[in-house]
N, C-alpha and C positions, 0 to 999 in steps of 0.2 A: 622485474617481471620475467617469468619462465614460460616458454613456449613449448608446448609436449603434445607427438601424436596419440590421437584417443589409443591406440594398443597398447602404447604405453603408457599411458598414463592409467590403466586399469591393470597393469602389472605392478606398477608401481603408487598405488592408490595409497595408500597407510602412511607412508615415506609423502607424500604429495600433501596429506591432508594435514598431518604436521608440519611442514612448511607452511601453510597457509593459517594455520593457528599462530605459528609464529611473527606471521604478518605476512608473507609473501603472497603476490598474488602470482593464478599459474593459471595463464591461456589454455585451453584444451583444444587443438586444430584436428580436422580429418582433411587428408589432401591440401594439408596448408588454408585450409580457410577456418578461422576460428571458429568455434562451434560452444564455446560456455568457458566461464571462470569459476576458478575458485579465490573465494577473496576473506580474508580475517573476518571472524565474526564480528560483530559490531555489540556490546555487551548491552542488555535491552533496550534495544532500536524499536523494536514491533511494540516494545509496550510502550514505550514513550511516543509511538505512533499513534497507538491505539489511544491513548489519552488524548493526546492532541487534538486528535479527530472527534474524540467525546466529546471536550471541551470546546469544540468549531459547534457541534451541533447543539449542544447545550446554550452557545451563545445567540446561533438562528432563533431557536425556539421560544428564549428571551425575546429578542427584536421584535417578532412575529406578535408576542404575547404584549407587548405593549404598542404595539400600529394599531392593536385592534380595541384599543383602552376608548372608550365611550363613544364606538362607531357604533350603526346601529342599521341594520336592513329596513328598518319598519315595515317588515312583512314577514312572516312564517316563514321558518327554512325552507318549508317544502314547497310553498309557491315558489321563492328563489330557484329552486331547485329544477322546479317545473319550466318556471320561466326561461333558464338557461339551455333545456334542451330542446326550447321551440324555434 
């Protein structure tokens, strides 16, 4: 891991940004307190996210979709509806 003050480190941003493609990761400090990383990309992290997350929601919606398999209110939605904000 490399430690660089932010001046320099926007001096030497290009040089920085290739190291960090190359895997290295580089602290960015102002006054010695870090302040952000730059860290290797991660090669389709967001969309293997993004799926994940589909696939969580896709499976709630399931679960959901069969809790509600031959319940039954016996009354109109909108009385429900009524009822609930008396």
């Amino acid at each position: 891991m490399i430690s660089i003050p932010v001046f320099e480190a926007k001096t030497r941003l290009s040089e920085l940004l290739q190291q960090a493609q190359q895997g290295e990761e580089i602290v960015i400090t102002r006054h010695g307190v870090p302040m952000a990383r730059l860290v290797p990309p991660v090669e389709g992290s967001r969309r293997a996210a993004a799926s994940s997350q589909a696939r969580r929601v896709e499976a709630a919606f399931d679960s959901l979709t069969d809790l509600r398999q031959g319940v039954s209110l016996d009354i109109p939605l909108a009385d429900a509806v009524r009822a609930g904000r008396d």
